[in-house]
N, C-alpha and C positions, 0 to 999 in steps of 0.2 A: 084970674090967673093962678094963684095961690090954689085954688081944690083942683083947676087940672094936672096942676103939677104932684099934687097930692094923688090923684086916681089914677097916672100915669107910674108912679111911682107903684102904688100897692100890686097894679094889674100887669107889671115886668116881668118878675119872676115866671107868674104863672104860664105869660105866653112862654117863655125862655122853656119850660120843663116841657110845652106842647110844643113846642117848636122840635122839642130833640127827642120826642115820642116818637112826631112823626116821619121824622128823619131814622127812626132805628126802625120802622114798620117795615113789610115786606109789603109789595101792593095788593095780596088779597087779604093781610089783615089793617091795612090802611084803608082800602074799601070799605069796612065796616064801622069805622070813628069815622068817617067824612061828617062835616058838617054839627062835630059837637063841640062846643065854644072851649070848657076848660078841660084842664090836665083831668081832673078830676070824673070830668063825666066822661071821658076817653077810658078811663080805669073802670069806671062802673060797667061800662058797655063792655069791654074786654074781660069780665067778672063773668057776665052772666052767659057769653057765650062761650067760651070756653068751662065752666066751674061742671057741666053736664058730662062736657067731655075727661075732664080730669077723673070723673068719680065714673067712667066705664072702665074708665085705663086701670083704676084701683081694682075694680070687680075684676078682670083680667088678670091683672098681677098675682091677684091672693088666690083666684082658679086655679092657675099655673103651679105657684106653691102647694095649695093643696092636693097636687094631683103630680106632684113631679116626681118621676121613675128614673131607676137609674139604667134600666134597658142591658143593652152593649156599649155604656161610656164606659171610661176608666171611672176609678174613685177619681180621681185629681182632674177631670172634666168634667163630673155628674156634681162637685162640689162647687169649683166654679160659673156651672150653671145657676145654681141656686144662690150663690152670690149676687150674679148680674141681677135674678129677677126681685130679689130681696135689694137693693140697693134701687131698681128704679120703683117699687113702690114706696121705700123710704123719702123718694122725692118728690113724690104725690100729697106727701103728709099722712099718710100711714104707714104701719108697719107691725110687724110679729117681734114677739120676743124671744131673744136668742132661745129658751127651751123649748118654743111650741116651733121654731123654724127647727128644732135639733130634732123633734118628735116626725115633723113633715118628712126630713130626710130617711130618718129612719123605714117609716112606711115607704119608701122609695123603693127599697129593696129586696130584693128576691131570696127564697128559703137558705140558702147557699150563705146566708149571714146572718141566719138564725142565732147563732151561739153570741156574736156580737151585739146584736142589738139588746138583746137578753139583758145582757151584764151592760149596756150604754142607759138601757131607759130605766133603769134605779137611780143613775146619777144624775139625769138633767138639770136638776136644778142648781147644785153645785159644781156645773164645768162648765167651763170656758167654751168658747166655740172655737180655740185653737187647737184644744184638748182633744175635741170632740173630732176635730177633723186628723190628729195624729193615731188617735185611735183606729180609725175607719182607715187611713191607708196601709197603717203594720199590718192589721186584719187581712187586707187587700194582699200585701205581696206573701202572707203566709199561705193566703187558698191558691196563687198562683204557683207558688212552690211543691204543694200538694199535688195541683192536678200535673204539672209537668213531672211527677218521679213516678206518678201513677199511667200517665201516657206510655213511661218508659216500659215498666211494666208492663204491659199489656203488650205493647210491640215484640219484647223480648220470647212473651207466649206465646204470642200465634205464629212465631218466626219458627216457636222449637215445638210446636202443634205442628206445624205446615211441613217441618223436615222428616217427623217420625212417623209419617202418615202417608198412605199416595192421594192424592187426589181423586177424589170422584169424578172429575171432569174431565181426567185425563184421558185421550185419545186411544183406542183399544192399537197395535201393532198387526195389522192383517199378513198374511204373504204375497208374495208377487203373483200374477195371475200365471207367470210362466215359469217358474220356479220347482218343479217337477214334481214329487211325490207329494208333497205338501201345498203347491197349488192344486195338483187335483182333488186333496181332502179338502180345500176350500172352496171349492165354485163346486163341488158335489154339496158341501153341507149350508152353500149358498144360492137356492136354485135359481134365483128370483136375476141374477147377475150372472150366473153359467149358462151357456149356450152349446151344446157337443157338436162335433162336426157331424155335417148329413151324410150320413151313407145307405147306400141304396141297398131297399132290401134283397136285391140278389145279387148287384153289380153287374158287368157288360157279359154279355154271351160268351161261354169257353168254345162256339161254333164262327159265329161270324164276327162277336167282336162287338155286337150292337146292344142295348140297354135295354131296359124294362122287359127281359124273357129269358128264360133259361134255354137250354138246348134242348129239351124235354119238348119245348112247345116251338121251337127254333124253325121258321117256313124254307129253310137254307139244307136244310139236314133230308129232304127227297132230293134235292139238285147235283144229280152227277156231274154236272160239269163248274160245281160252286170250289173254289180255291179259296182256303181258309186266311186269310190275313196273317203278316207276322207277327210272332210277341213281340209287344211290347212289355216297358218295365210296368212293376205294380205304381197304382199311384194313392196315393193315401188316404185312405177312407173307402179305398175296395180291396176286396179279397185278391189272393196272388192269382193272375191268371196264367194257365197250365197251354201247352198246344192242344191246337184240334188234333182228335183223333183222326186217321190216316185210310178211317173207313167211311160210309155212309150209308145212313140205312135208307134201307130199300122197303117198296110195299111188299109186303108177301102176300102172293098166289097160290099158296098151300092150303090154304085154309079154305074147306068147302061149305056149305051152309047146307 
């Protein structure tokens, strides 16, 4: 009785701490301690599979750091980025040393902070990293005050460019098509868009009044008994027509061969 109560005794604890292991598991890493007796060998198995995992998560973290840009964040986002990923490798059980994390940001940065970094990487190893980050943001709001009085600039020129100048793209002013002296010097020196009205090259007969013949060749002009039509008014785009004459010619018989 006496040694069970003694090996009841010693082997308490140990279930008590398995007891509340398995009670804090989530079911898929309780899945993997199923069936190991003490706390202990629950710890060991929980070692070995996870210890692979922990040590990509480091390779990952310290990639991140050494490769971390500051793009298009602000200073005060591109710094507490590098915070967070500096804080979870610190949790991993490694970590950088404030200078070589100060050196990482540094390389972060694009030409535009040239002058800064200059004058920041003499000091790392004597500044603080609160130092380091009050630096980087003064830096920060003076290039932004720079490019905003140079934006003004620039705006103010091409405004008083733009008034002292005409445009090249401005639209030429034509004349109206019917606008008299000055439309017809434009559809004359635009032939391509002017059309003249049609006028017939001899206009209607001064005999009977009819088109395409003059009275010369007029089959109305032998006809004694042809009655010439009355005038009408001119119309536009022919010549003024005059009245028929009041005579008619005739063949002549005079002439002997």
């Amino acid at each position: 009785m006496a040694s069970d109560s003694s090996s009841s005794t010693t082997t308490s604890p140990d279930r008590i701490i398995t007891s509340w292991l398995f009670s804090s598991f989530t079911e898929s890493v309780a899945a993997l301690v199923v069936g190991c007796p003490t706390s202990r060998a629950i710890w060991l198995v929980l070692e070995r599979q996870f210890s692979s995992c922990s040590r990509a998560r480091q390779l990952q973290l310290q990639r991140a750091l050494q490769t971390i840009r500051k793009d298009a964040l602000s200073m005060s986002d591109y710094l507490l980025h590098a915070k967070k990923l500096a804080d979870a490798l610190a949790a991993t059980g490694e970590g950088f040393s404030e200078a070589a994390l100060q050196q990482m940001l540094l390389g972060g940065l694009d030409s535009s902070y040239d002058a800064i970094v200059t004058t920041l990487t003499t000091r790392l190893d004597s500044m603080t990293m609160a130092d380091f980050h009050a630096h980087l943001l003064a830096f920060e709001m003076r290039l932004e005050s720079q490019n905003h009085q140079l934006q003004q600039q620039t705006t103010v020129n091409v405004a008083a460019s733009s008034s002292s100048q005409p445009s090249p793209y401005r639209s030429p002013s034509y004349p109206r098509p019917n606008s008299g002296k000055s439309a017809g010097r434009f559809q004359r020196n635009n032939g391509a868009n002017y059309r003249p009205p049609f006028i017939h090259p001899h206009g209607p007969c001064q005999l009977c009044g009819k088109r395409n013949h003059i009275v010369a060749t007029c089959w109305k002009r032998f006809d004694q008994n042809f009655q010439p039509p009355p005038v009408a008014p001119s119309q536009p785009g022919y010549p003024p027509r005059f009245p028929a004459p009041a005579f008619h010619i005739r063949p002549s018989t005079d002439f002997t061969f």
